[in-house]
N, C-alpha and C positions, 0 to 999 in steps of 0.2 A: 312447388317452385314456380316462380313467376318465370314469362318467356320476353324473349327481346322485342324493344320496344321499338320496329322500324323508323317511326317516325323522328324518335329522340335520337337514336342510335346512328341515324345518316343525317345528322344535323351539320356537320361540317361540310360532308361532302354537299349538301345542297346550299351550305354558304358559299363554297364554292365554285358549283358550276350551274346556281341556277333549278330551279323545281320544275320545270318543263317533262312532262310526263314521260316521254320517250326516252329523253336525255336523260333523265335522272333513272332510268331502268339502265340505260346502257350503262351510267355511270354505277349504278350498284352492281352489275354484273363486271363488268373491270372492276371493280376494289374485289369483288368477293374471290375474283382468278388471281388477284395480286395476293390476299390472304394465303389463300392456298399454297400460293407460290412460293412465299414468306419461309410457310410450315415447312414445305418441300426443300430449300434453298438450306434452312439451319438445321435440320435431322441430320446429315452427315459432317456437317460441320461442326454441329455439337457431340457426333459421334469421335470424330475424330480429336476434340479439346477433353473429352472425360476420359477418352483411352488412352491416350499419351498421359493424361494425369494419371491414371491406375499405376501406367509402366513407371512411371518415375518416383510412385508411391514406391514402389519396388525395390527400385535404382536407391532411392534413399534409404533404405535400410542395409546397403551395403556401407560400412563403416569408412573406409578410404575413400568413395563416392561422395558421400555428406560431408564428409571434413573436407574435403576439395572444394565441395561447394561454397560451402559455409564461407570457407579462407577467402576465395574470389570475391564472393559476396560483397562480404566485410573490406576488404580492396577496392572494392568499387562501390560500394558508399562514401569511404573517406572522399576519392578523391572528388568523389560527386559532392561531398560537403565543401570543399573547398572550393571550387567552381561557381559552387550558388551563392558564395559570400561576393562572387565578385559580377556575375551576372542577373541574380533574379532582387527584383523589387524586396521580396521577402523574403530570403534566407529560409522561415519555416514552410515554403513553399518546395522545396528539393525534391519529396517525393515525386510531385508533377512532373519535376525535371529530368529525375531518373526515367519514368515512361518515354517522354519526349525523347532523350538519346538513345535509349532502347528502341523504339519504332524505327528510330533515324538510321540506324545501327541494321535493321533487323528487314522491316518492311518496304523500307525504301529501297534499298536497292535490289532486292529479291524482285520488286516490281519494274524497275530498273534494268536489270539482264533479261530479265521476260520480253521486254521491249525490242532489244535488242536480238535477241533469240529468233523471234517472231514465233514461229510454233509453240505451243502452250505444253511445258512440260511437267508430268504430271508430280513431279519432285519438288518444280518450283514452287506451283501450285500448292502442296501439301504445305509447303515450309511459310507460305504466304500468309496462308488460316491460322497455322501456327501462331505465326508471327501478331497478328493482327489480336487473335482472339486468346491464346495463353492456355494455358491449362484450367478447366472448369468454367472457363468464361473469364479467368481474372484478369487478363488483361486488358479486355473488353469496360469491365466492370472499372478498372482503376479510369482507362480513356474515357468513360463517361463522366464519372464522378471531376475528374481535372478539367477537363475541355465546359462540363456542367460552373464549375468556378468559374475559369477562364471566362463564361462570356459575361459573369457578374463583375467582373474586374473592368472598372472603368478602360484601364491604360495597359491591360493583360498581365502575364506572372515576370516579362522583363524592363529590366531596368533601362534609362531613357536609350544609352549608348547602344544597347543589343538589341531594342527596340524597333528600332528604324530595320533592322534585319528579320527579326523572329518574331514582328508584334501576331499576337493571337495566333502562332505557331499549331497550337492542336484545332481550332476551326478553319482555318483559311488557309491549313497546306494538310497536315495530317489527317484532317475529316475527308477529303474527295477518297482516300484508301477505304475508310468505314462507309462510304455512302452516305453520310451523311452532309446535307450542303450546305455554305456558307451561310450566314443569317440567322439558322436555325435557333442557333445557341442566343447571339448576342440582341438580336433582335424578337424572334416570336417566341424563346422561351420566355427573356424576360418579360417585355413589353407585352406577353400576351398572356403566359402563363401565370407570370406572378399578380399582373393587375387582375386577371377572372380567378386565381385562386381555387381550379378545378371544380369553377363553380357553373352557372347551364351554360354561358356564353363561352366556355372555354371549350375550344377544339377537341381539346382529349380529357372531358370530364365522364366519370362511368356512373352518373346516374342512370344513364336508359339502361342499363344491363342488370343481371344478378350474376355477381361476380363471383359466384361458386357454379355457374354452367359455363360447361368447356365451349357450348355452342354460342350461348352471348359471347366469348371472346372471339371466337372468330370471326363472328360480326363486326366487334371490335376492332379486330386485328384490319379487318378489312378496312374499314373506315380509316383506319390512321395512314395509311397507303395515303390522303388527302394531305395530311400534316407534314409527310415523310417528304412529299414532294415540293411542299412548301406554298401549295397551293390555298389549300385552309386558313392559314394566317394572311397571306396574302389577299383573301379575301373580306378576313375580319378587318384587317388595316381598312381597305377600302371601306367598309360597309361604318367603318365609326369616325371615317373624314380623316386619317393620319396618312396621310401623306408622304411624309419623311421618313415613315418605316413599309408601307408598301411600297417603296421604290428602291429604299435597302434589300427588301427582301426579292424582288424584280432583278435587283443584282445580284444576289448571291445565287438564284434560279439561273439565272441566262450563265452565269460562271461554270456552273457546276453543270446545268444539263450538255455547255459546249465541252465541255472534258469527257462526258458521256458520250456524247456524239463522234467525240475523235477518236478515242480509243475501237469503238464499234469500227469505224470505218477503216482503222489501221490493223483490225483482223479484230473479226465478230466473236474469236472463241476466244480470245485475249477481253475481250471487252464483257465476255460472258459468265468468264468463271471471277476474272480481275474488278469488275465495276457491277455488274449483274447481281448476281451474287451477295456480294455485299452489301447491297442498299435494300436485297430484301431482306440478308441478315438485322441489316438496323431496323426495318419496321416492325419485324419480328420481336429484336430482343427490346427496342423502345417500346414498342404497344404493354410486353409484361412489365417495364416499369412502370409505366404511365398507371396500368393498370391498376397495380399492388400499390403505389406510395400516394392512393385517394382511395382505398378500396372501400371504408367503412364510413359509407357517410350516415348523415342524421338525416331523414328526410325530413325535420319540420325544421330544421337549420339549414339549407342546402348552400346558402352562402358562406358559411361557418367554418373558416378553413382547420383553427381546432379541430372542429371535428370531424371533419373529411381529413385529415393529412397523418396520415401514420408515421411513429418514431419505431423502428426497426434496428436492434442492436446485436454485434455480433464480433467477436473477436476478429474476424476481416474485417474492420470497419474504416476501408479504402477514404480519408480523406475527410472521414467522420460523416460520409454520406448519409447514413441511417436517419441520422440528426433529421428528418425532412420538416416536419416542423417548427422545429427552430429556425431552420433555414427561409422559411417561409415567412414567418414573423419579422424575423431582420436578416433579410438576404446579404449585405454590407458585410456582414461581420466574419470575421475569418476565422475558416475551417476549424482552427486549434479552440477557438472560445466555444465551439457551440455546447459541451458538454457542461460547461460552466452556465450556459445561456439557460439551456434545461434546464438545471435548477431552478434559476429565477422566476421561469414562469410553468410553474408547476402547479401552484395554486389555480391561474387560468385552466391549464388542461384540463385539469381535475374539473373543474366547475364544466366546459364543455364536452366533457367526457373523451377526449382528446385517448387514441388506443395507442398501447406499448407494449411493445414484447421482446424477450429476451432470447438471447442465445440464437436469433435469427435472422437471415437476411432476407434483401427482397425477394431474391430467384427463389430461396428457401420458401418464403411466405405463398410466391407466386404458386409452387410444385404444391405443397400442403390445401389452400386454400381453393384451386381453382383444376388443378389438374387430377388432382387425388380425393380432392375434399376431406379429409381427414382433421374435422373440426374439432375433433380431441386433441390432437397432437394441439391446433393452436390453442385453443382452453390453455392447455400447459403452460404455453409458454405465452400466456397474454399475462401482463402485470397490471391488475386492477389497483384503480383510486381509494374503494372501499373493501374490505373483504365479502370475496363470492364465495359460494361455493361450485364446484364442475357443471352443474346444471345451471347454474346461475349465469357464468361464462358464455355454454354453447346457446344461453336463449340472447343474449345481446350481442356474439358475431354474428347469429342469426337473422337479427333486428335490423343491423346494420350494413348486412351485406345483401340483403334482395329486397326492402324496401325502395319504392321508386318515389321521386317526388311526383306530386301533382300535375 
């Protein structure tokens, strides 16, 4: 097994604060205590989203419990259907919308009586993480996947009239709850992600690592601490003469760190569990996206986003996110076609060897791949262009998961 590549590995951070020997040790020692931190901050938070999923696995098997469910449910998608005929640009956009009332509904004000409370109690707390993160991560997973559209949408998911109210709703009011800050989305994913196409110049590309060691992720993890804060992109703007988006992203920083700054000051243990918290949650659970949906690259293609970009399918397939691929080829295109898009360029994949697998998601790919390495389970479920056989499999995620470019 090859080991992490410092140099390639802190490439963002030293785009953004500078290769000065000392500073850039201080700066690697802060990312690697933010990593840590990262790990530290979601273990009980993700303890607490799989055990309340357990308990409610439970609660669902009582028969009057499920049909209760089910009934509300189903109640509250109609009228959620009707709603979006009259508010959202796109009509097949509702499920986004269902999150957005749910958050609205759920985390807002939960954060909202905290406020007012002032002492941090530890009920509201609970119901907070809840709220934010869902059972197993789903609703973390669904906010990324929406708020991930959201910032590909020129004019966002409403329509001109509710627009002027709720434009870009899940970046630039619902994100300060996840930690995540303005910009991130609409500006350095796209403007910087989709033009380097997790290729060397992109912030959070996982060439310098082999993505089946848990310790190159934490290197990782650390590093993205850089991207999280919005400092990485803001330096790539600068360093390629874009102007109009390093000063976007200038905005969206001085927004979001003064919201950090106030909360801390109107009581530190409110700002610690309520904003803290979850901004290392998000570097944590972005670093394993980031991660897993580039994880198999080509090293003699390194710009080849075919083959660096993994399609991920899964009967949760929140928004059609799996699709990444597709998404990557014509980002424009909405959520509902890309299954159809796949098809089309199938022939390409194949020729770039473009990876796919079934029956599984990212966090799935991430646990198997990188935390367990159990290269058999993905053997299984990798869906080859030509027929393999099992050894055939485990020697090309082998290939393409710890090979480094030049």
């Amino acid at each position: 097994m090859e080991i992490y590549n410092a140099e390639l590995g802190a490439s963002s951070m030293t785009m953004s604060l500078g290769a000065k020997p000392r500073l850039l040790f201080f700066c690697r020692g802060f990312a690697l205590l933010m990593g840590l931190a990262s790990m530290v901050a979601a273990l009980p938070v993700a303890a607490l989203s799989f055990g309340c999923h357990a308990t409610a696995s439970l609660l669902g098997r009582v028969r009057p419990l499920r049909d209760a469910y089910e009934f509300l449910s189903r109640a509250y998608d109609r009228v959620l259907d009707r709603l979006a005929q009259k508010i959202l640009r796109d009509s097949r956009d509702t499920p986004a919308l269902r999150l957005m009332v749910s958050l609205s509904l759920t985390a807002v004000p939960i954060f909202a009586v905290q406020l007012v409370l002032g002492k941090p109690r530890l009920l509201l707390v609970t119901a907070f993480y809840l709220a934010l993160y869902g059972l197993k991560f789903q609703r973390f997973v669904r906010m990324f996947s929406a708020s991930h559209i959201e910032a590909h949408r020129r004019q966002g998911y409403f329509s001109d009239k509710w627009d002027k109210v709720f434009g870009r709703y899940l970046e630039f009011f619902l994100g300060y709850l996840y930690g995540n800050i303005p910009e991130l989305g609409r500006t350095a994913h796209v403007c910087l992600h989709h033009r380097e196409n997790s290729g060397p110049d992109d912030t959070r590309n996982t060439m310098g690592y082999d993505r089946t060691s848990r310790l190159d992720f934490l290197w990782y993890l650390s590093d993205n601490i850089w991207t999280v804060l919005g400092l990485a992109p803001c330096a790539y703007f600068k360093a390629h003469g874009d102007e109009k988006n390093r000063k976007r992203m200038l905005g969206g920083m001085t927004r979001y760190y003064a919201y950090f700054g106030a909360v801390f000051i109107y009581d530190w243990r409110i700002g610690t569990m309520f904003v803290l918290v979850p901004i290392l949650c998000m570097n944590f659970i972005n670093a394993i996206t980031a991660w897993v949906q580039h994880a198999f690259c080509d090293s003699e293609h390194p710009e080849d986003y075919f083959a660096n970009s993994v399609t991920a399918l899964d009967e949760v397939n929140f928004m059609n996110e799996g699709y990444h691929l597709c998404h990557h080829h014509r980002a424009s295109l909405h959520w509902t076609e890309m299954p159809a898009h796949f098809e089309r360029i199938r022939d390409r994949m194949r020729e770039a060897g473009s990876l796919v697998f079934r029956d599984l998601d990212f966090m799935g790919l991430f646990v198997e791949l990188t935390l367990f390495r159990r290269m058999d389970v993905l053997a299984e479920k990798l869906v080859p262009w030509e027929p393999m056989n099992h050894e055939q499999r485990l020697a090309l995620l082998a290939k393409r998961t710890s090979l480094r470019t030049p």
